[in-house]
C-alpha positions, 0 to 999 in steps of 0.5 A: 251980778257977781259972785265972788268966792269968800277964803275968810268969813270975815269977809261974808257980806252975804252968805246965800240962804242953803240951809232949807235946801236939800243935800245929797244923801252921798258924796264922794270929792276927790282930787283929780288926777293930775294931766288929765287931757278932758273934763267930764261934766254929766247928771242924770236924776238923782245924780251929779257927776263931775271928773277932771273939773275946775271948781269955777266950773262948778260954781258955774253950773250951779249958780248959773252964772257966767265965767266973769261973774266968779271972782276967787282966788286963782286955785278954782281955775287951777285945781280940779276935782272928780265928784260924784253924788247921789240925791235921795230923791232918785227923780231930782232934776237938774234944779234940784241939783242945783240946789244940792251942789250948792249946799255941798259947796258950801259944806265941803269947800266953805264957799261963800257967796256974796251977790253984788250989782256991777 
C-alpha cells in the first residue's frame, strides 16, 4: 500500500473517509524554527505534540505506514512544523490520535489520500 500526497483535487482518486473521525478540541501548527539540530516526536492521552517534524513523519505516524509508502511533493521531507494538540477526551490513546491527526492533516494542510496496490 502507498499513500501518495494529492496538491489538487483534481487529482483525488480517493479521498480516505475522516469525516466520522474525532478532531482535536485545539490545535496549534507552527513553522519550526529553522537549524533546529533534533526533532521531537511525544503523546501522552488526550495529546499529540511534535516540534522540529517533517510532515512525512507525520503522515507516517498516523497512517501507519512505511517512508516509501509516502510519495508528494519534496517539501514534506523539507519543511518542518512545531504542533502541539489537545483531544477533548483527555484519556484517548495513541489509536484515537491517530485518527485526530488524520483529520487535522486533512483540514489544516489539505492532505489527500489516495490508497493504491503496488
Amino acid at each position: 500500500m502507498r499513500i501518495r500526497f494529492l496538491s489538487t483535487p483534481a487529482l483525488l482518486v480517493f479521498l480516505c473517509s475522516v469525516a466520522s473521525a474525532q478532531s482535536f478540541e485545539v490545535a496549534s501548527i507552527h513553522a519550526s524554527e529553522p537549524g533546529l539540530p533534533t526533532a521531537n516526536f511525544h503523546t501522552d492521552p488526550g495529546v499529540f505534540s511534535i516540534h522540529n517534524v517533517t510532515l512525512r513523519s507525520c503522515i507516517e505516524w498516523a497512517y501507519g505506514v512505511r517512508p516509501l509508502q509516502i510519495t508528494g511533493p519534496a517539501w514534506l521531507s523539507e519543511m518542518r512544523f512545531d504542533i502541539n494538540a489537545k483531544a477533548a477526551d483527555h484519556n484517548a490513546d495513541d489509536d484515537q490520535l491517530r485518527l485526530m491527526v488524520r483529520a487535522m492533516l486533512t483540514d489544516r494542510f489539505g492532505l489527500q489520500v489516495h490508497h493504491e496496490q503496488k
